[in-house]
N, C-alpha and C positions, 0 to 999 in steps of 0.2 A: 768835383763830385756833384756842384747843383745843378751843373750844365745838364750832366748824363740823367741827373734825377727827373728834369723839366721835362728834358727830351722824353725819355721812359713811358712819364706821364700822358705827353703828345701822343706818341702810339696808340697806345694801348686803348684811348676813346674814341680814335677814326677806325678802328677793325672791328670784323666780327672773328674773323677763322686764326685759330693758330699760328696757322703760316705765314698768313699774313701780316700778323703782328709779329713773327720774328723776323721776316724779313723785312719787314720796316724796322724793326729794332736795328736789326744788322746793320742798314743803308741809312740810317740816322746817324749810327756812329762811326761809319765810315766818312761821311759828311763829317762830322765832328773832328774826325782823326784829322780830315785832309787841310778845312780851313785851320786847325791847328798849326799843319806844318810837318805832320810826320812823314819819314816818307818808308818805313819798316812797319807795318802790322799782321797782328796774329788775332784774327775774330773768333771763337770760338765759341760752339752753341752745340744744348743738345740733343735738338732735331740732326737727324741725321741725313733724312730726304732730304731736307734745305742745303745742306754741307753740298750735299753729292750735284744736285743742281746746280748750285753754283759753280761748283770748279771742275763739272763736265762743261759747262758752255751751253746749258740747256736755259740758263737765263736770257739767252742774248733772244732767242725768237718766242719768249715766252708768255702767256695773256696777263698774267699775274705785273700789272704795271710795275709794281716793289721789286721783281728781279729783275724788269729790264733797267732798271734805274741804277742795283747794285750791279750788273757787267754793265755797263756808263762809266761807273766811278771806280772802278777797276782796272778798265783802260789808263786810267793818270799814269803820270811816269812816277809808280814808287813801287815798292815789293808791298804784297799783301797774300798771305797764307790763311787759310782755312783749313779747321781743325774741328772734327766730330768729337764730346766731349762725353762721358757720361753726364747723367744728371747727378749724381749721386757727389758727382766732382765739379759741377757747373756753379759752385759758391756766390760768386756773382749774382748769376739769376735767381739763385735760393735768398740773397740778401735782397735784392731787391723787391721779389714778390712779398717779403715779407715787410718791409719799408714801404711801399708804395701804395698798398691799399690803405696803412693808417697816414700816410699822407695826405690821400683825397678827404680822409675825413675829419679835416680840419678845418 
């Protein structure tokens, strides 16, 4: 959990847009997941343009560096699902935003 927290933190201070920071979030933790060793994941986020980007393949010629890096690392040989979530069900990211800002101010 300090892993995803550090990482989080990383993001979040090289972006300015949205997207861009979720899709650095996304391709942080798929990094995370890979040198881990999984080889089964389900990402889930609830930007839904990001979802649909991704797993049409619109990443792969895309200017936005962060999605040509996530179809990179999606080529690996492991199964990897994306899944549009509501926010309202996104708990993850509702825990985090609320963790991570009294993090920095410490």
């Amino acid at each position: 959990c300090g892993e995803l927290v550090e990482t989080t933190i990383q993001v979040v201070w090289g972006c300015q847009f949205a997207i861009t920071i979720e899709a650095r979030a996304i391709y942080k933790g798929l990094t995370l997941a890979w040198k881990k060793g999984f080889c089964k994941v389900v990402t889930e986020s609830d930007n839904a343009l990001l979802i649909d980007i991704i797993v049409s393949d619109y990443a792969s010629n895309n200017n936005l560096s962060e999605l040509c890096l996530i179809h990179d690392i999606c080529n690996q040989d492991w199964q990897l699902k994306f899944r549009h979530v509501l926010r309202e069900h996104n708990n993850l990211a509702n825990y985090m935003a609320k963790v991570v800002p009294s993090y920095l101010n410490m």
